[in-house]
Every structure is written in structure tokens, then in C-alpha cells.
N, C-alpha and C positions, 0 to 999 in steps of 0.2 A: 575055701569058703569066703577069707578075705577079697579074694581078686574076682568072685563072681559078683560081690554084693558093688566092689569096685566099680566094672563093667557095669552092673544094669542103673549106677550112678551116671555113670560117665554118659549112656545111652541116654538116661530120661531128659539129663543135662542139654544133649544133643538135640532130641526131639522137642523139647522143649524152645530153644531158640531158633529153630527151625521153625515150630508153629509163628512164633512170635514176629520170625520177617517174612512168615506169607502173610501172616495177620495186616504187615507194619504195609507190604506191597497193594495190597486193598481197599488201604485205609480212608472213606470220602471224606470230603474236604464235606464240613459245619455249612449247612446252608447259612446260619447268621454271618458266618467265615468274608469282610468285605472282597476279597479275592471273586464270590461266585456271582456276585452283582459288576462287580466290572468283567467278567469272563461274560456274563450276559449282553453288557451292554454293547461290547468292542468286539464281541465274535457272532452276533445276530444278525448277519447279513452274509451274500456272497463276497470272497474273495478270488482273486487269482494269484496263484502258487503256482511256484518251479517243482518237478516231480519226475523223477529218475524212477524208470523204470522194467525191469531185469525180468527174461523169462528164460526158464533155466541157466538162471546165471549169465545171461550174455545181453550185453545192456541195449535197447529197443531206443530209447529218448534220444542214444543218440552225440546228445549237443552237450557241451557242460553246464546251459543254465538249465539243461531240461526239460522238459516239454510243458508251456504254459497250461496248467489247469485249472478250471473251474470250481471251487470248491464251496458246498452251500452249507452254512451254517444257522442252527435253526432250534432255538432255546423250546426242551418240553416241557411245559411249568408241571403237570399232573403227573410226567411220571420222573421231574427233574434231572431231565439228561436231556445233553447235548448231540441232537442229531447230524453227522458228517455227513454227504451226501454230494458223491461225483456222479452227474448226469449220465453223458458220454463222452469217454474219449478212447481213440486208436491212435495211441504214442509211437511214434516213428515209425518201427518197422517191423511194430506188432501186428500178425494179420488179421487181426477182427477186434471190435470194438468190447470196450468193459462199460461199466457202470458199478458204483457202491453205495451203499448207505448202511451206516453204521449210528449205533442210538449211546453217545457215550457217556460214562459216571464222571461226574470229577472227583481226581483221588489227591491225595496227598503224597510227595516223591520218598520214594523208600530210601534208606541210609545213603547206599553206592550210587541211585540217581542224582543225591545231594553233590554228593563228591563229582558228577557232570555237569550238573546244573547248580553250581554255589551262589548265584546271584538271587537275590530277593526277588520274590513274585510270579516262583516257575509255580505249577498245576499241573498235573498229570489228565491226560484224557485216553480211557481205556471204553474198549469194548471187544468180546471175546464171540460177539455170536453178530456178526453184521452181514449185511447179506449183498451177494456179487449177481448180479448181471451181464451176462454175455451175448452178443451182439451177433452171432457167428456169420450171417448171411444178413444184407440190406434188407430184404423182404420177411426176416424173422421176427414176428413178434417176440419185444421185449419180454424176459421173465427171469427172476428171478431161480438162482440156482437154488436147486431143493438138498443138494448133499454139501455138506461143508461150511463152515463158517469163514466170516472175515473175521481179522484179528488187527485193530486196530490201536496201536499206542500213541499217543501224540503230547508235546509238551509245549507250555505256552507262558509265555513272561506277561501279568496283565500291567507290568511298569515299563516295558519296553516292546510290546507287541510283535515280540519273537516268536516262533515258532519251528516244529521241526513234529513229521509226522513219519512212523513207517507202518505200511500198509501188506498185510499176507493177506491175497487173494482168497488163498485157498483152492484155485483153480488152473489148472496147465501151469505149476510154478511159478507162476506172475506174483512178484512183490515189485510194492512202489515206494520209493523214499523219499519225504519233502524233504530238502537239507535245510539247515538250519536259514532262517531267513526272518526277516524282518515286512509285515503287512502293509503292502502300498496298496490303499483303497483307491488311488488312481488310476491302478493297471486296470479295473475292469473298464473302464467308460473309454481304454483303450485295449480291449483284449482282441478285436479281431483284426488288428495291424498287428497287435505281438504275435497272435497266432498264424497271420499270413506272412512275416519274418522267417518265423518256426520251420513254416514248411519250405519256403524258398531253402532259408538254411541247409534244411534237413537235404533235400535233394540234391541241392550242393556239394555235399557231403559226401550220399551216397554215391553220386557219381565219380568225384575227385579220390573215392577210395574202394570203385570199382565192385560196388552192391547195387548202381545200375549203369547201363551204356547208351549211347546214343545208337541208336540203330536206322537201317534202313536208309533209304534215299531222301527221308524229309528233310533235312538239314540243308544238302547241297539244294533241291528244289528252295526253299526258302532265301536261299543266298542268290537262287538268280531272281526268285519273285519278286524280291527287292529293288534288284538291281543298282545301277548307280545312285539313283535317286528317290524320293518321290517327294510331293506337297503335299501337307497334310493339314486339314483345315482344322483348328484346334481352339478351345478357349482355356486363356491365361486369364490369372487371377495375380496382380500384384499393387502391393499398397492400398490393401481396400478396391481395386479398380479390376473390373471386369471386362475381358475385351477380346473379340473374334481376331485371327490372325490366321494368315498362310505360312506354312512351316516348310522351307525348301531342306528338305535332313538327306543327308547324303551317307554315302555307305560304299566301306570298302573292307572286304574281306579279306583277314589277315595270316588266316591258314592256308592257301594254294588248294590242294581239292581234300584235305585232312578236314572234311567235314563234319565229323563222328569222332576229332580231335579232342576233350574236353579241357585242353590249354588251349585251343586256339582262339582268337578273338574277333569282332567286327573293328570295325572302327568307323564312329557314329558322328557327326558333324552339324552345327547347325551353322554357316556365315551368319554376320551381322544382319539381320532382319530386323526394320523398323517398326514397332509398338506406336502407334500415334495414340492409343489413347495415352498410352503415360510417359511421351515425348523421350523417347529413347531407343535404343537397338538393344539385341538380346543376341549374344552367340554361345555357345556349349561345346564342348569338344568329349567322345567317351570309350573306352573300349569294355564291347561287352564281351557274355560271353552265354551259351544258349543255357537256361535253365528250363529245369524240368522237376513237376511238371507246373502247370496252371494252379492258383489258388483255386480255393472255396470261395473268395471273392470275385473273383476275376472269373471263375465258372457264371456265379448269381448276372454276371453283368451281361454275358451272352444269352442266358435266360430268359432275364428281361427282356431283352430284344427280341422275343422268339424263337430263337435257337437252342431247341430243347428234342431230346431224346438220341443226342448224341455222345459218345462218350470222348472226357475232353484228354485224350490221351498226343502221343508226339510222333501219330498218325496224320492225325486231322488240325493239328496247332503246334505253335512252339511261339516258345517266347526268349527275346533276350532280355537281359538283363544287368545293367550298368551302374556300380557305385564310385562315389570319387569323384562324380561329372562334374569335370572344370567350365564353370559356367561364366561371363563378364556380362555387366550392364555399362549399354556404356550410352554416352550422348547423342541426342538427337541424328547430329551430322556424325556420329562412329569414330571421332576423332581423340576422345578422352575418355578412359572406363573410370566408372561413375563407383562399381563395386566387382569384386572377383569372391567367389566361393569355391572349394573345388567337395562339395558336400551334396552336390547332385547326387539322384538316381533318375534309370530310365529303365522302363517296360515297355517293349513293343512287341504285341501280341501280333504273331499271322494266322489268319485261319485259310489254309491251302486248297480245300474243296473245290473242284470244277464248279459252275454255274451258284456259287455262293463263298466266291474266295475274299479276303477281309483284312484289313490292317487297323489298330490299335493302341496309341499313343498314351505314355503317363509319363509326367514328368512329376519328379519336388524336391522341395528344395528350401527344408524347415529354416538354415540358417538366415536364407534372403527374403524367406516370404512370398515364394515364387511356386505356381503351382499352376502346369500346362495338362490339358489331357484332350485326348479328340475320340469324336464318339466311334463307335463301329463302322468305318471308311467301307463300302464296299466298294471292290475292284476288279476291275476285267481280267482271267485267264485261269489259272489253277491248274488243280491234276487231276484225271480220272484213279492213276496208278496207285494212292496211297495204301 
């Protein structure tokens, strides 16, 4: 009798502090609490966040920073929670698009979260019923999944603007995890250069670890469309000074006929060409190497121009692409370099198309201040074959 009364001690004992740290895991954070007016003031707008993200367990981002995402934050005074909310995105080599929004509580961090987070000013951000969007087909109207919820935990320093999120879809095994990182409200006013990074990256990637191949004859075709040379009419941007120039870029291919090589390279050339507006010569020197595929920027730019209802595949385009371009400014008469960078890049888009074939120039070159691009060249010949 002694050891049952023992037991249903021992149990209530158990049940008991069991209730007590689901109680403690729940527990919102004192709206008077100064912690929910700076979590208002500092998290009330879009951010962009790194975001790793796994579907059945085999990671999709890709890259170690992750795949740049969008994330919108958006204080509800009436029902005092904080709404999370990812627009769209399709992370590396996930094949269809997501979307989230999740409506969070702020909680206060339970014991063992303390023991991860022991620095002053964490908050917990929870939501157990948020809702996923799936994207499955371009022409799908968006909607909201009706079975499942999102399950969103998130924690946040409002002394150090830390952060770290992990997200269950709830849908095709997809979880995302922001790693722990710190809010640069800078990244968005440059988010669609980090995101056209991302993707070059990514391709990169996948190529160089053979999740995709160069295929087909466009490559070799490209290498002779080029050929030795060409001049490209281009405008430079250097010192405040804007100014029309003829670009003689030369080109010599450095694989033999391993066209479909992805170690192989071109080798990209500019000689000394004189700048008069800003009394100087400019030469480059680069080897690329063929990326794939086109940005979303670099798609919008053929757009613009009218070239629209094609798709921009390594069929109908290719692009190289060159980092490290060793670049010199040198004196009027070429005789003395004025400055050297080797901090270039080069893009040059072809679009191979019979009766609308194309060439496409970008240069930059943050550290000098040097910034070449020439608009969509059209050029005589191409291929019917692609």
C-alpha cells in the first residue's frame, strides 16, 4: 500500500512539472514587457535573410550562405502578433515554388532555450498554425494549402538584432532554417544582385558537381560565333564621367573542341584602348568560363528589348562569365599604369538565333569605379540547328 501511494506521488510529482514546462514553453511575453516595443519597432519591415532549405532531408539551397530570402515582417496591433511572411521563393533545386505566412505570439524562452540562448534580449517567436503556399505550375493560381499547418519557431535578440528561424512547411517534407545571423537592413536595397549571385552560384555548382551538363552543340557554336574578335560599342562610367567607346575584346578558346568541358576556359582580352573622355587607356585581361543559366535580370533585359516568349534556356543563349578580371588604367599615351585591380567581372551574353543573333557586354569593377556595359549588339549569322 506503501509503494502505491509512493507511485501515484511520484506520478502527480511528474505530471505535474510536466504541466509546468508546457505552461513555462508558452508563456507570452507582458505586452508592457520594453522587449515588445523594440521587437515592433526593429522587426516592422522587410528583411532579407540567408535560409537553408531541405526537402526530404537532402538540402535544395545548395550554397552555405543559403539562399537569399525575402522576409516580411508586419506588427498586428488587434490581434498582437507578429506576422512572418515569405512571398515567393523556389530555393535552388527545389522544383516549384513555396510561399508562407505565419501570424506569430511572442513568448518568453523556456528553461533549455535559456541554456542556448543565455544572452540578454532573446524572445521567442512561435506559430503552430501558419499557412504554406505552393506554386506547383507558373500558370497556377496561388492558394493557400487547406491540409496542414506551418510550424514556425523563431528567436530574436532585440539588443543585438540576431536572429535564427526554423520553418516545417508541413508540405512534401520541406523545412527551412534561417541560421543564426545578424539583420543587415542593407541587403534589401541590394537584394536583386545578392539574388542574381545566388543563382549564378548555384549553377555553378550544379554544374561543377554534375546535377547539370553542358549539352549539345551550343557551346562549340558560340565559340566560333565569336570568333577571334569582335568591337563592341559600349558605355563606360568612370569618375563620375560617362562616355561612348569601341571595345576591340578578343577571344581565344582554351579547351580545343572539349566544349561541354566545365573546367575549360575562354580567354578574354581587352589591349590598351584609349578613353578620351577621361584621358586615359583601359586594358583587362580574363578567363571565363560558360555559366548557366541567365538571370532573372539579365532575362528582364532581353524583355525590355522585345524579346519576349522565348525561353531563356542554353539552347537559344549562353553566357560567360569571368571573376578576378585583371584590369590596368593606365596614361593617356599607355606608357604608365595609373592603377591595376584584378577585382573585375565579365558577362557576355550570346543569343545564337538565326535572323536575330546578339551579343552582350557587362563589365564592374566596385574596387576602381569602373563600370562598362553595351546594349543588345545585334549581329549577322547564327544557327537554324539549335
Amino acid at each position: 500500500m506503501k509503494k502505491i501511494i509512493s507511485l501515484i506521488c511520484i506520478a502527480s510529482f511528474a505530471i505535474g512539472v510536466f504541466s509546468c514546462k508546457k505552461e513555462e514553453q508558452h508563456q507570452e511575453i507582458k505586452q508592457e514587457d520594453n522587449r515588445t516595443a523594440k521587437v515592433i519597432q526593429q522587426l516592422n519591415n522587410t528583411v532579407i535573410l540567408g535560409q537553408d532549405v531541405k526537402m526530404a532531408g537532402v538540402d535544395k539551397s545548395r550554397l552555405p550562405g543559403g539562399v537569399p530570402t525575402k522576409f516580411r515582417f508586419r506588427w498586428k496591433e488587434v490581434e498582437k502578433k507578429m506576422e512572418i511572411q515569405i512571398v515567393k521563393i523556389q530555393p535552388g533545386s527545389m522544383p516549384f515554388a513555396i510561399g508562407m505566412t505565419a501570424n506569430a505570439t511572442l513568448m518568453e524562452l523556456s528553461s533549455w532555450e535559456k541554456n542556448e540562448y543565455p544572452e540578454a534580449g532573446w524572445i521567442k517567436l512561435f506559430d503552430d498554425k501558419g499557412e504554406v503556399t505552393p506554386y506547383l505550375k507558373d500558370d497556377d493560381p496561388a492558394k493557400p494549402k487547406p491540409d496542414g499547418a506551418v510550424i514556425l519557431v523563431g528567436f530574436y535578440n532585440v539588443n543585438t538584432q540576431e536572429i535564427e528561424i526554423s520553418i516545417n512547411y508541413n508540405m512534401m517534407n520541406v523545412v527551412g532554417h534561417v541560421f543564426r545571423q545578424k539583420i543587415d537592413t542593407a541587403r534589401l536595397k541590394n537584394f536583386d544582385e545578392e539574388y542574381d549571385a545566388y543563382e549564378e552560384a548555384l549553377a555553378e555548382w550544379k554544374l561543377d558537381h554534375g546535377d547539370e551538363q553542358l549539352r549539345g552543340k551550343t557551346y562549340q557554336y558560340t565559340v566560333e560565333f565569336l570568333g577571334e574578335s569582335r568591337t563592341l560599342s559600349s558605355t563606360l562610367t568612370y569618375e563620375g564621367k560617362t562616355t561612348q567607346v569601341d571595345l576591340p575584346i578578343h577571344f581565344q578558346w582554351k579547351g580545343g573542341t572539349e566544349y561541354t568541358n566545365v573546367t575549360k576556359r575562354m580567354r578574354i582580352t581587352l589591349p590598351k584602348t584609349a578613353v578620351a573622355a577621361n584621358n586615359m587607356q583601359i586594358s583587362f585581361e580574363a578567363l571565363a568560363r560558360f555559366a548557366y543559366p541567365t538571370t532573372k535580370t539579365e532575362q528582364e533585359l532581353y524583355q525590355k528589348a522585345g524579346i519576349e516568349g522565348e525561353t531563356f534556356s542554353h539552347y537559344l543563349f549562353t553566357k560567360f562569365k569571368a571573376v578576378n578580371v585583371t584590369t590596368t588604367l593606365w596614361n593617356a599615351e599607355g606608357t604608365q599604369q595609373l592603377k591595376t585591380s584584378d577585382k573585375g567581372e565579365i558577362r557576355i551574353i550570346t543569343r545564337l538565333k538565326k535572323n536575330g543573333a546578339s551579343i552582350r557586354l557587362a563589365y564592374i569593377n566596385k574596387e576602381l569605379g569602373l563600370y562598362i556595359t553595351s546594349p543588345i549588339i545585334p549581329i549577322e549569322g547564327g544557327y537554324d540547328d539549335l
